[in-house]
N, C-alpha and C positions, 0 to 999 in steps of 0.2 A: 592542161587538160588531157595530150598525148599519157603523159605519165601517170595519172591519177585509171585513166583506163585500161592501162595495161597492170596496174597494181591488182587495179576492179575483177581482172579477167586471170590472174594471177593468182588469186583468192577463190577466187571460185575452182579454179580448175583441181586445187592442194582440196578443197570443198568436199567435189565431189568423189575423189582419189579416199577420203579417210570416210567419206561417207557412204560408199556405193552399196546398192540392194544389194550385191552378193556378200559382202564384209558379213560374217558373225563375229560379234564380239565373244560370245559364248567359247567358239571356238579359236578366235586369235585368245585370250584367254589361260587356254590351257597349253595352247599351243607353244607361248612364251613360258608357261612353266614349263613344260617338259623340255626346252631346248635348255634352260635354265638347272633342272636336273639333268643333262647331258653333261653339261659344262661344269658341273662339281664333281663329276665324277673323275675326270681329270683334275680341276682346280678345286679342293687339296687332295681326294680322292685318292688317286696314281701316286700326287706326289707324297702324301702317307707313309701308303703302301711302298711303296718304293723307298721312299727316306727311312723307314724302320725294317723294313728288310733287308736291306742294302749291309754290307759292313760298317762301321763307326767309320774307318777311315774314309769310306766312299759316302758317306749320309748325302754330303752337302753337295757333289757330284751329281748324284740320284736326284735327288730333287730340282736341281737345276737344268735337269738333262729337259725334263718334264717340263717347266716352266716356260723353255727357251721354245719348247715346241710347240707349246699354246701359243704363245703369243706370235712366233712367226708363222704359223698356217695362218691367225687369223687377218693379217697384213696380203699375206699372198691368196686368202680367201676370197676380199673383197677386190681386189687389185686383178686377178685374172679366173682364179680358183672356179667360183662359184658357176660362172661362165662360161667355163670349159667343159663343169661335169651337168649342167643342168641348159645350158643356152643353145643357141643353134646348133646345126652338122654341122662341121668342117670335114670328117670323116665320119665311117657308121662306128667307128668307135671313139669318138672326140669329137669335144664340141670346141666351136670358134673362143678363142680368147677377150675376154672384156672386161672392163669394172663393173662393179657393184655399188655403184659411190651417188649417183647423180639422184636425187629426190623423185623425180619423177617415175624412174625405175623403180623404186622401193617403194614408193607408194601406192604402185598401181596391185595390180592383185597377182597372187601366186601362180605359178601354173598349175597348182595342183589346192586344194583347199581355199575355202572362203574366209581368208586375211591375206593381207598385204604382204608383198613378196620380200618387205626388210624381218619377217618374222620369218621368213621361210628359209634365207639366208642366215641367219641367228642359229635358225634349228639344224640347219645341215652343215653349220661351224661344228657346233658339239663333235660331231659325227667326223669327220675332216679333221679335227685339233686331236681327238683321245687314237686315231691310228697309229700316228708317229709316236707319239708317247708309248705305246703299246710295243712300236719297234724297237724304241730305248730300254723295254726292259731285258730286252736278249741283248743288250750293249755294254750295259753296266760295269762298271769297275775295270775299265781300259782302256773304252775309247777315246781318241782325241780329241778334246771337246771342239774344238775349230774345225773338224771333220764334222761334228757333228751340227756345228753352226751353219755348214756350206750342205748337207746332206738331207736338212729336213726341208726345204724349198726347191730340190730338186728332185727329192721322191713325191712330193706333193704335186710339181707339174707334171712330172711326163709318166706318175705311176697311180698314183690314186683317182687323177680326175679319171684316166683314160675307165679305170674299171668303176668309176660312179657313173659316167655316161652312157657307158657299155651296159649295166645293169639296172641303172634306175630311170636315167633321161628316157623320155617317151622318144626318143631317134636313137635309142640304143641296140643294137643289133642284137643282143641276148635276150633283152628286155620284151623286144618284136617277139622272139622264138616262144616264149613266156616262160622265161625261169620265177620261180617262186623265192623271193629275198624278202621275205617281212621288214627288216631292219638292221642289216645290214650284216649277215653271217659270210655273204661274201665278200663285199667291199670292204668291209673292216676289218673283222676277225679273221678269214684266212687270207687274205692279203698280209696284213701287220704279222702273222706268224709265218708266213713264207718270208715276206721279207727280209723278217728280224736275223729269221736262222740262216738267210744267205746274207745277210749282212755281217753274222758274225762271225761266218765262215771265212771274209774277206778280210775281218779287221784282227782277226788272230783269237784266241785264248786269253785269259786274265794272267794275272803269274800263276807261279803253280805252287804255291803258299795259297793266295787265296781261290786258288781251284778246289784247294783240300778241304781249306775252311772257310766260309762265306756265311759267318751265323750270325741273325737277324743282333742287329744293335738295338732295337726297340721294340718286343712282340706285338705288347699291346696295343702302341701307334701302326703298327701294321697290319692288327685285325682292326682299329676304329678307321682307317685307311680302305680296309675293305668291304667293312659294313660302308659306308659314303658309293664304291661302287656297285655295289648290292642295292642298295635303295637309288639310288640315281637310275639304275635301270627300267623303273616304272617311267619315265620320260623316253627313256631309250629304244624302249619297245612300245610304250604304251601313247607315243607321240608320231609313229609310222605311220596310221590313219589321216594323219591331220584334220583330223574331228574330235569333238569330243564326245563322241559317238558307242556304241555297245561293243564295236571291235575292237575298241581302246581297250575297254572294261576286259573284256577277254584276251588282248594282250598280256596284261597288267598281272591278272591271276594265273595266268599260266607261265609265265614269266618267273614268277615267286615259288609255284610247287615244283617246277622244273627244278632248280635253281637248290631250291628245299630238299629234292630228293637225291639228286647229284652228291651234295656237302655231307649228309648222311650215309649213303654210299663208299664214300669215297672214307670216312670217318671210320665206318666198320672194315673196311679190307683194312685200311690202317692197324686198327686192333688185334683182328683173326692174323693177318701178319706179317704184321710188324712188332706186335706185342703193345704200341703204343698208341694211344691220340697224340697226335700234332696240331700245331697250330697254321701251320704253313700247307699241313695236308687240307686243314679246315676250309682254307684261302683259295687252295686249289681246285677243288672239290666245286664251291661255291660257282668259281669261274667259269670252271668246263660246263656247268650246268645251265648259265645266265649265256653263253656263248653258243651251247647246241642250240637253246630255244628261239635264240633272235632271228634264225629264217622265217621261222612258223607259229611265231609267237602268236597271232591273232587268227589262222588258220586250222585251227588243229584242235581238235577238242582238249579238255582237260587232263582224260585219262592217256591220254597220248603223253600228254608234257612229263606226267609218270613215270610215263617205258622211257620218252625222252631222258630224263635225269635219272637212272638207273644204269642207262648204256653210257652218258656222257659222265657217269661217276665212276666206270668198271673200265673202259676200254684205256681214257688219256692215264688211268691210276697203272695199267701193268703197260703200257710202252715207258712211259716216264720213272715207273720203280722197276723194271723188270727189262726189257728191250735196251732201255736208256744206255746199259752196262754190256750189252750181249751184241750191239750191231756197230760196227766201226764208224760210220759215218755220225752217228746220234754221238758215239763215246769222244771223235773228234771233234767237231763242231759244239763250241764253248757257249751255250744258251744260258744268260745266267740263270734268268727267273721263268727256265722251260716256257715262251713264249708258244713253241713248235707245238707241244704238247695240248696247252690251256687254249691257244686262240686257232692254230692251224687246223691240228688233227679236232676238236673240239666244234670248229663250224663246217670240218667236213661231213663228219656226222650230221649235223644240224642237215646241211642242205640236202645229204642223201633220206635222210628220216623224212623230213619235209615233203621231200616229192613220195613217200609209200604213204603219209598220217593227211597230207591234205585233206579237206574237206569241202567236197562242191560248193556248196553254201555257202561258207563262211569265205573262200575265195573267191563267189563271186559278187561278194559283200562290199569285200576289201577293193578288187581289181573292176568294180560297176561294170562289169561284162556280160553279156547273158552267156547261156549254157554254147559249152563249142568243145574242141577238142583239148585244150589247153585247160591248163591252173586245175589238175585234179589229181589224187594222189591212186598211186598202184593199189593200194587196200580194198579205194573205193571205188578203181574202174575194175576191179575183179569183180564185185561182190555185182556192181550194173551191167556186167557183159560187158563193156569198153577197155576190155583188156589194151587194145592197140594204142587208144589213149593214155593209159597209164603208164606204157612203158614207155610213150611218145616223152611224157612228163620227166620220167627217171632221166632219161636219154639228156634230156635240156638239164636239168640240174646237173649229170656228171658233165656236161659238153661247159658249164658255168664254173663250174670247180675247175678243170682243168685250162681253162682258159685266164682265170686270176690268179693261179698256181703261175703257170709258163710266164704270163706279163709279168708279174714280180720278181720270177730270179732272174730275166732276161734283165729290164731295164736297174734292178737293184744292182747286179754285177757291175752294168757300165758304170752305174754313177758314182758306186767304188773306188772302179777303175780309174775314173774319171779325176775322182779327189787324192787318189793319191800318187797323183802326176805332184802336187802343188805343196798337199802336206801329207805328211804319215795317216795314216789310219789309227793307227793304236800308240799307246804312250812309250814311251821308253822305260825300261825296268829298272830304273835307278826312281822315277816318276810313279811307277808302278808299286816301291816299295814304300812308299810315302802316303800318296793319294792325296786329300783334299786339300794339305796344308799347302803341299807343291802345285797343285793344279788350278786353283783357288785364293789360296794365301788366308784359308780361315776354316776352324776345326769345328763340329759341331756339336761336341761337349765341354765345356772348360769345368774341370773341378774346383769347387769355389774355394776346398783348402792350398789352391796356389800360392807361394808366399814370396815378397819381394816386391819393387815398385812398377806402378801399373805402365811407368813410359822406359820400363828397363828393356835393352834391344838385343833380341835373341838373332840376329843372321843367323843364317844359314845351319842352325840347330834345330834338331830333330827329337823329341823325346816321345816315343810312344810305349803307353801301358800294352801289355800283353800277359797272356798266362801263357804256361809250359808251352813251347813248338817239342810235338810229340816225333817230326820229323831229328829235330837236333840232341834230344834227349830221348831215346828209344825204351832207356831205360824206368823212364818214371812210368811206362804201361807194363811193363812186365813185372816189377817189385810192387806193384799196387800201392805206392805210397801218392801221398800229398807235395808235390813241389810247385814252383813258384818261379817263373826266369820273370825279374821283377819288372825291371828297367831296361829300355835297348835307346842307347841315346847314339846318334850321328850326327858328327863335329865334321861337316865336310869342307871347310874353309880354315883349317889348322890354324895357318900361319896368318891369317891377321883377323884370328878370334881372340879376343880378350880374357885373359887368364879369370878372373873374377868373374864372367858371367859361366865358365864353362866350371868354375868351382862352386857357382850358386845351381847349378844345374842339379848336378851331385848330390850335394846336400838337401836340393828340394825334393829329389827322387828319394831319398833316405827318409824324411820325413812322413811322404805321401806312403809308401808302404809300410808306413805304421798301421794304416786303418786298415789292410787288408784282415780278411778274417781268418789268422793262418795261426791259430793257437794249436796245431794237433802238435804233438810230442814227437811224429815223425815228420814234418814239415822239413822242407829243404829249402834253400834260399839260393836263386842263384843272380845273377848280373851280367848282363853282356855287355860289354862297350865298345862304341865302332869310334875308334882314334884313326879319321886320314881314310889310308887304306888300310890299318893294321886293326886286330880284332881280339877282346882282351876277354877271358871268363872270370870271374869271381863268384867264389862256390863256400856254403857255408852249408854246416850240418850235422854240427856237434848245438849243444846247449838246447834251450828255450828259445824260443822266436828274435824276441829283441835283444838279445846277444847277437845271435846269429844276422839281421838285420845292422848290428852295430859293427860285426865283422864284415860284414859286406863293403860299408861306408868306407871302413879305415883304408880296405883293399883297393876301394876305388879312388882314394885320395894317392896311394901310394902308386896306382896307376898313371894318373894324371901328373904326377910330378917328377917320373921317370920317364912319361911320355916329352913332357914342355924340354927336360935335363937333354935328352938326346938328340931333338930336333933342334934346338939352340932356338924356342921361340921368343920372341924380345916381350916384355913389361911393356905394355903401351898406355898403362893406368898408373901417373905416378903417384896417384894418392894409395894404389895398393901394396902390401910390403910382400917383401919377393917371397918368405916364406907362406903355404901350403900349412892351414893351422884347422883345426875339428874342434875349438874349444865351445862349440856347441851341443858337442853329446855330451852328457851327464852320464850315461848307463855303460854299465862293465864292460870293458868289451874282450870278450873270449879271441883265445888264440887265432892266430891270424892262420889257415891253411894255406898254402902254397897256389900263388898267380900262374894260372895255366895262361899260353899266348901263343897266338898263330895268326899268319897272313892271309890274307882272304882279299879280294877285291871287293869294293861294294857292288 
C-alpha cells in the first residue's frame, strides 16, 4: 500500500511538472526548433565548412576538431556547465556548480520562458557547443589534437560559463548594468574570436608551406556548409526571446537582411578590388554580417540591420584584406580561417552599433521592463533629450566588450599554459608535413583508380598528390609554362620496408598521372622522392606527355634500385625476384635526362 502511494504521488507530481498553467506548448515548440537549428549549425554546419575549407590533407582533422567539441561541451553542459552560467551566485560573475541531470529539475519550468527548463538547457547547448568549435577554426591544421581534447572543457569551465553568467544570468553583474546581448555577440562571438586568436598565438603557426597555400579541398561543401550556418541562424537569433512571439519574427528578418547585406558588400569590394568574386569572400561576408546583428537582432528596427550589414561587410573586409598584411601582430598571429576578423572584430561592432540603433520599444518588449534609464540606444536618447541615458547605454556595452575581451586572453593564455606543461600544443613538422594520415591514420579522399590488393600494407609510406611548390620551382612562374611535380612519396622506415611494396608505390604513382590533364605541348613533368633522409628529383621535358610521364617512371625505378644497391637493404619477400623490372609500360620511352640528387633532412 506504502508503495502503490508513493508511485500515486510520484505520478502526479511528473503530472503536474509537464502540465503546469504556465507550460505553452506553442512555445516549448518552437523553442525545441530553434535550439535544434542552433545545433546544426555546428552539427554538419561548421563541420562542412570547415571539412571543405580546410586543406585535403587537414579535412578529416577539421571536422573532427568540431565534432569532438560538440560532443564534450555537451557532457560538461549537463554535468556542471549549465549551472554555472545560468544557476545560483557563487560569485557576481559565476554561478555555483551543478548537474542538469535529475528529472525533477528538468521538468520544472525555465527561469526564463513558459516551457520546461530540459528545453532551456537543449537551447543554450547550441549556444555553449558552436563557441569552441568557432575557437577551432583559428586552430586548424596544427594543433595537437590531445591539446585540443584537454582544451575544450577547460575553456568551457572557467571561460565561457564565467562570460554567460556575467551577461545573461539574471545575477550577472553586467547583466544588472543592462548591457544589451540579444543573442549572444558577446558571449559567443567575440569571446570564440578573442579566444581563438590568443589561442593561436600560443599554439604557434601551421608550417609555412601551408601558411602560403591553404586552398579549400572542397568549395562547394564549404558554401553548402555555410548556407546550414546561414539558415540555422533563424533559431540562433530568432530563439533568444523564448517565445514564439513578434520579437522572434523581427529577430529572424533582421537577421537575414543584415546578413544579406554584409555578403553583398563584402562581394562588391571583392570585385572593385580585387578584380574578382570569391567564394570564401562570399562565406565571409555572410558571417560578419549574421555576427554583427546577433546583439540587436530583435531590437533594432530593419533599416538599421542595413547600416548594420553595410558596416559589418566594409570594415572586417579592409582589416582582414588590408591591415591583415600591414600590422605585425595580425601578420604574426597564424588565424587560419580569420576567426579574429569574422566573430571578434565583427561582434564588436554588433555590440557598439546595438547600444547607438536600439530601440525603446522593441527593448522593452524583449527585457519586459518599463521605461527607466537603461536598454536605449544613443540615436534615440538624442532624438528624446535623454542624452545621459544614451551615453549611459554606450558606456555598458564598451564596459561589456572589454570585459569578455580581458576574461578570454587572460584565462585562455593560462589554460595554454597550462596544457602544455603535459603535452605540446602544436604538432611536430615531420606531423605537420603529413597531416591527417599521421594524426588520424585515415585520408579523406581515396582515388578509386588505386590499384593493388585491398589488404596490401603500406607502413610507414607516405604518398601525397600535389601540384607545382611554386616555392621549389621559381621558375615555373616566371617562364609561364604548365609543370606538374607529380608525386612526393616518403619511405621513412628504409630498412625494414619491403622492396615490392615500395616498387608498387612507384608504379601506381606512374599510372595515376596518367589522368592528369597535362596534354599542353609545354608541359613539364617532374617527381620528387624522399628515400630515408636522402632527396631525389626526376625532371622530364622533352617529348609528348606520356613519354615524358614514362621517362619519369624509368628514372624513378633506377632510383629505387641504386637507393636498395647502396644501403645494402635485405629481400625479406622471398617470393619476389631480386631484379627491379617495368615490364608494365607498353609506351616509348624517350631518353632518360640526368638524376639530380641532394641531401635534405625531412
Amino acid at each position: 500500500m506504502q508503495i502503490l502511494e508513493k508511485c500515486k504521488t510520484a505520478e502526479e507530481k511528473d503530472k503536474r511538472n509537464c502540465t503546469a498553467a504556465e507550460l505553452n506548448n506553442g512555445d516549448n515548440a518552437w523553442q525545441l526548433t530553434a535550439a535544434t537549428l542552433v545545433a546544426l549549425q555546428s552539427i554538419p554546419g561548421l563541420v562542412m565548412l570547415y571539412g571543405g575549407m580546410a586543406k585535403k590533407k587537414w579535412a578529416i582533422n577539421s571536422c573532427l576538431m568540431a565534432v569532438y567539441a560538440f560532443a564534450a561541451t555537451l557532457i560538461c553542459w549537463v554535468g556542471w556547465g549549465y549551472q554555472m552560467s545560468f544557476g545560483d551566485k557563487l560569485f557576481d560573475f559565476w554561478g555555483k556548480p551543478g548537474v542538469a541531470l535529475d528529472d525533477n529539475f528538468l521538468l520544472g519550468q525555465a527561469f526564463l520562458g513558459n516551457f520546461p527548463t530540459a528545453t532551456m538547457v537543449w537551447f543554450q547547448f547550441g549556444f555553449a557547443a558552436i563557441t569552441p568549435v568557432l575557437i577551432g577554426g583559428a586552430l586548424l591544421g596544427r594543433m595537437n589534437f590531445v591539446a585540443w581534447v584537454a582544451f575544450v572543457p577547460l575553456w568551457h569551465t572557467f571561460s565561457y560559463t564565467v562570460g554567460a553568467f556575467s551577461v545573461w544570468g539574471p545575477n550577472g553583474w553586467v547583466a544588472k548594468m543592462g548591457v544589451i546581448d540579444f543573442a549572444g555577440g558577446f558571449v559567443i562571438h567575440l569571446s570564440s574570436g578573442v579566444a581563438g586568436f590568443t589561442a593561436a598565438y600560443w599554439v604557434g603557426p601551421r608550417s609555412d608551406k601551408d601558411r602560403k597555400r591553404f586552398e579549400a579541398n572542397n568549395v562547394p561543401m564549404m558554401v553548402a556548409g555555410a548556407g546550414l550556418v546561414w539558415i540555422g541562424w533563424t533559431g540562433f537569433n530568432g530563439g533568444a526571446p523564448y517565445a514564439a512571439s513578434a520579437v522572434a519574427s523581427l529577430a529572424v528578418i533582421n537577421t537575414h537582411v543584415c546578413a544579406a547585406t554584409s555578403l553583398l558588400t563584402w562581394l562588391v569590394l571583392d570585385i572593385c578590388i580585387c578584380g574578382k568574386a570569391s567564394a570564401s569572400g562570399v562565406v565571409n561576408g555572410m558571417i560578419t554580417g549574421l555576427v554583427c546583428i546577433t546583439p540587436a537582432a530583435g531590437v533594432v528596427q530593419c533599416w538599421a540591420a542595413i547600416l548594420m550589414g553595410l558596416i559589418s561587410g566594409s570594415l572586417p573586409w579592409y582589416t582582414l584584406m588590408v591591415l591583415q598584411n600591414n600590422i605585425s601582430l595580425l601578420k604574426h598571429v597564424d588565424d587560419t580561417f580569420a576567426i579574429f576578423h569574422t566573430h571578434a572584430l565583427a561582434g564588436t561592432l554588433g555590440g557598439i552599433l546595438t547600444g547607438l540603433f536600439a530601440v525603446p520599444k522593441l527593448t522593452r518588449l524583449f527585457y519586459a521592463v518599463p521605461g527607466s534609464e537603461k536598454y536605449i540606444g544613443l540615436a534615440y536618447a538624442l532624438r528624446a533629450g535623454r542624452t545621459s541615458a544614451g551615453l549611459r547605454q554606450m558606456g555598458v556595452q564598451l564596459i561589456g566588450i572589454l570585459f569578455i575581451a580581458c576574461l578570454n586572453i587572460v584565462v585562455t593564455s593560462l589554460i595554454c599554459l597550462f596544457i602544455r606543461v603535459f603535452v605540446p600544443l602544436r604538432l611536430s613538422e615531420e606531423v605537420l608535413a603529413i597531416g591527417d594520415e599521421e594524426v588520424h591514420g585515415e585520408v579523406a579522399y581515396v582515388l578509386s583508380n588505386d590499384i593493388g590488393d585491398d589488404d596490401q600494407s603500406f607502413e610507414n609510406c607516405k604518398v601525397l598528390n600535389s601540384v607545382y611548390d611554386v616555392d621549389e620551382f621559381p621558375s615555373v612562374v616566371s617562364n609561364n609554362s604548365t609543370s606538374y611535380e607529380l608525386y612526393r612519396m616518403d619511405i621513412n622506415s628504409h630498412k625494414h620496408q619491403k622492396r615490392r611494396n615500395v616498387i608498387f608505390l612507384i608504379i601506381m604513382c606512374y599510372y595515376r598521372s596518367q589522368l592528369l590533364n597535362a596534354d599542353s605541348p609545354k608541359a613539364r613533368v617532374k617527381a620528387t622522392i624522399h628515400l630515408g633522409s636522402e632527396t631525389y628529383f626526376a625532371d622530364a621535358n622533352k617529348g609528348i606527355i606520356s613519354e615524358q610521364l614514362s621517362s619519369v617512371k624509368e628514372q624513378s625505378m633506377s632510383i629505387l634500385k641504386d637507393f636498395i644497391t647502396k644501403h645494402n637493404i635485405p629481400n625479406d619477400d622471398p617470393d619476389e625476384p631480386d631484379e627491379i623490372s617495368s615490364e608494365d609500360d607498353d609506351d616509348e620511352i624517350s631518353p632518360n635526362p640526368p638524376v639530380k640528387k641532394s641531401k635534405k633532412r625531412q
